[in-house]
Backbone bond lengths (Angstrom), bond angles and torsions (degrees), N, CA, C in turn:
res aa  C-N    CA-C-N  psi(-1)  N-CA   C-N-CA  omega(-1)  CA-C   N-CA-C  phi
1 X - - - 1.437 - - 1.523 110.05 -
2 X 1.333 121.41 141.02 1.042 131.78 -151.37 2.178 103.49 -110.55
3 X 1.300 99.84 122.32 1.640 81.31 -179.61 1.145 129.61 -79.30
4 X 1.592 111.58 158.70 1.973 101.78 -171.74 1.703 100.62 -86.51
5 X 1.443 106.70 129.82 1.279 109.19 159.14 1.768 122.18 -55.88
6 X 1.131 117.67 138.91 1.710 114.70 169.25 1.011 105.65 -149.76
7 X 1.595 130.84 164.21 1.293 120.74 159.61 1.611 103.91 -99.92
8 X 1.548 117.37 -158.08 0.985 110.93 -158.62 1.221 118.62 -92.26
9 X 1.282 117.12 -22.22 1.093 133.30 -173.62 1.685 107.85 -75.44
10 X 1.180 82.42 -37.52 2.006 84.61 173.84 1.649 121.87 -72.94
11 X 1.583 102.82 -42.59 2.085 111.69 161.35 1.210 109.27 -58.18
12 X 1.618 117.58 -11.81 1.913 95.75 -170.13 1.483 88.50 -104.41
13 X 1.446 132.80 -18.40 1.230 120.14 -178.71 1.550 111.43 -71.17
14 X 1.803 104.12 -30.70 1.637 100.82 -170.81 1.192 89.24 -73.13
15 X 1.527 143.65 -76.41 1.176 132.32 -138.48 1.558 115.64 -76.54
16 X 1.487 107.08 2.94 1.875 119.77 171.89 1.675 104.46 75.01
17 X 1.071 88.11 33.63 2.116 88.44 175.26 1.112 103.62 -105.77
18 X 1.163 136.14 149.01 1.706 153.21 137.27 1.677 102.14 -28.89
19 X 1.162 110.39 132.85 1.238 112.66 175.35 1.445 127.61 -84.16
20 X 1.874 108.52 -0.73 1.083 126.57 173.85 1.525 123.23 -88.68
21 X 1.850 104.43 -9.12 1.388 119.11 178.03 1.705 106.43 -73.75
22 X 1.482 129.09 -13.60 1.140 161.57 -131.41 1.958 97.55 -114.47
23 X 1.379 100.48 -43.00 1.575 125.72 -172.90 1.138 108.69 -85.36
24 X 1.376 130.15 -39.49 1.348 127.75 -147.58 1.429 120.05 -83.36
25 X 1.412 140.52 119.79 1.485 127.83 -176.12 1.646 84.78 -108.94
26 X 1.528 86.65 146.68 1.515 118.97 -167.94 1.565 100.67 -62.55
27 X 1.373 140.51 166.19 1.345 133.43 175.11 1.948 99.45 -123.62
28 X 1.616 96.21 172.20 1.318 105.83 -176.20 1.490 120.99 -109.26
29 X 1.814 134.07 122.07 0.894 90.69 -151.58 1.898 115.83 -88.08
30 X 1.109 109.58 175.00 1.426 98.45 179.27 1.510 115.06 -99.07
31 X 1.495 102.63 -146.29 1.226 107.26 -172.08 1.306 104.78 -90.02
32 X 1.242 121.16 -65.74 1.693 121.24 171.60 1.804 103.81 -46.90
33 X 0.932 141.62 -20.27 1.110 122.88 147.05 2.122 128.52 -44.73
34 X 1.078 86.11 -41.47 1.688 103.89 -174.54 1.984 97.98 -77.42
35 X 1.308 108.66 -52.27 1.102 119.81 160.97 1.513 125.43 -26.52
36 X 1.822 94.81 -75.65 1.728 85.80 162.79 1.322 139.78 -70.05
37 X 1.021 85.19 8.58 2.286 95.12 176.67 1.371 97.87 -96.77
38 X 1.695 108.96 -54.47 1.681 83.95 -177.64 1.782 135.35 -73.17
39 X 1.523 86.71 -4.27 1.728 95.30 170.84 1.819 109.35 -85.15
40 X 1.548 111.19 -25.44 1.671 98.17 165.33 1.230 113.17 -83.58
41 X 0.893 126.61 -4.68 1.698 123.44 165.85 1.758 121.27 -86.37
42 X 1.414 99.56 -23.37 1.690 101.72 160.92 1.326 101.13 -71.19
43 X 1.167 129.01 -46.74 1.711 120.85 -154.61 1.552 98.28 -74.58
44 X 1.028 106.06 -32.56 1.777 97.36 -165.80 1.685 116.60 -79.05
45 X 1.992 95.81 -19.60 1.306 88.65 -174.98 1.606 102.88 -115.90
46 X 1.000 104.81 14.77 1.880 102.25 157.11 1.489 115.20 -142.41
47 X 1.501 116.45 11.25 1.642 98.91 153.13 1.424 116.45 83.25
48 X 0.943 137.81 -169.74 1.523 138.16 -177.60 1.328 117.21 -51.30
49 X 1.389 129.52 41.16 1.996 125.80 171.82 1.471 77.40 -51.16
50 X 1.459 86.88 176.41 1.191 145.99 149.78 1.507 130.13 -79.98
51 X 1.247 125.34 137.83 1.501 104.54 -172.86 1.973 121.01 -84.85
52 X 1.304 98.47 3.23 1.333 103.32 168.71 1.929 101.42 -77.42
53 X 1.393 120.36 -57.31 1.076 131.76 163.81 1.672 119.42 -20.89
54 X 1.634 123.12 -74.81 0.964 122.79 148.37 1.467 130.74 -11.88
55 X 1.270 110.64 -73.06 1.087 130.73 145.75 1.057 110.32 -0.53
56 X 1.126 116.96 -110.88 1.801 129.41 178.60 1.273 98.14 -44.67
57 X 0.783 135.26 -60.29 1.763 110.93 -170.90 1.720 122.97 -66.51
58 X 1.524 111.82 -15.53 1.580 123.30 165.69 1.792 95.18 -71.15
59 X 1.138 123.01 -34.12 1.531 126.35 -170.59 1.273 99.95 -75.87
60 X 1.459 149.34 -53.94 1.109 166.62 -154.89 1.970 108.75 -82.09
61 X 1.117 107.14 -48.63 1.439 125.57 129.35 1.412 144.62 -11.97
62 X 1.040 82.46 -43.25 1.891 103.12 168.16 2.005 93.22 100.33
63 X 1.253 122.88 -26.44 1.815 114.56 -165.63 2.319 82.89 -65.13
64 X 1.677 78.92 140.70 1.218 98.31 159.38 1.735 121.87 -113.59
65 X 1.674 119.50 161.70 1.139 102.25 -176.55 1.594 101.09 132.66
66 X 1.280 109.38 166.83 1.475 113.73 163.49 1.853 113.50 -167.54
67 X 1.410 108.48 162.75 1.536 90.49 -154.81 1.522 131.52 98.39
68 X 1.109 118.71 -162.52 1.454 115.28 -166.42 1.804 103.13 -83.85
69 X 1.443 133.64 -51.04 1.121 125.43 167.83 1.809 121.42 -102.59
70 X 1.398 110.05 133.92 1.355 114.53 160.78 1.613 123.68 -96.19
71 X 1.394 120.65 164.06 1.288 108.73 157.91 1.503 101.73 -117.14
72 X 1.130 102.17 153.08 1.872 111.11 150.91 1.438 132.45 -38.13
73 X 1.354 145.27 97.38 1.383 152.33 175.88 1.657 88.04 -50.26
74 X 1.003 135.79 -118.53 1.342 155.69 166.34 1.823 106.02 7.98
């Protein structure tokens, strides 16, 4: 059996994909990624801090830093 030529634009129409799903290279996550997980996991499990509060407990934590991005000590 012989394969059908297409371009791409025509395989993303048959198979109903965006042709930009086609483009996309996956990303890595970083540190401020890890960052913002462990700051939604303070909020959810203590509720209305304060962001000085936070704070100290991202410090306590081991993330170093202050301001909009930290990194990880550890």
């Amino acid at each position: 059996m012989r394969p059908i030529r297409r371009d791409a634009s025509q395989a993303c129409r048959i198979l109903g994909e965006p042709r930009g799903m086609q483009r996309s290279v996956p990303t890595v996550p970083t540190a401020e990624d890890a960052l913002t997980r462990a700051s939604m996991a303070s909020a959810s499990e203590f509720g209305r801090y304060g962001e000085r509060r936070i704070s100290a407990l991202r410090q306590a934590a081991g993330w170093a830093g202050s301001g909009q991005v930290g990194h990880h000590a550890g």
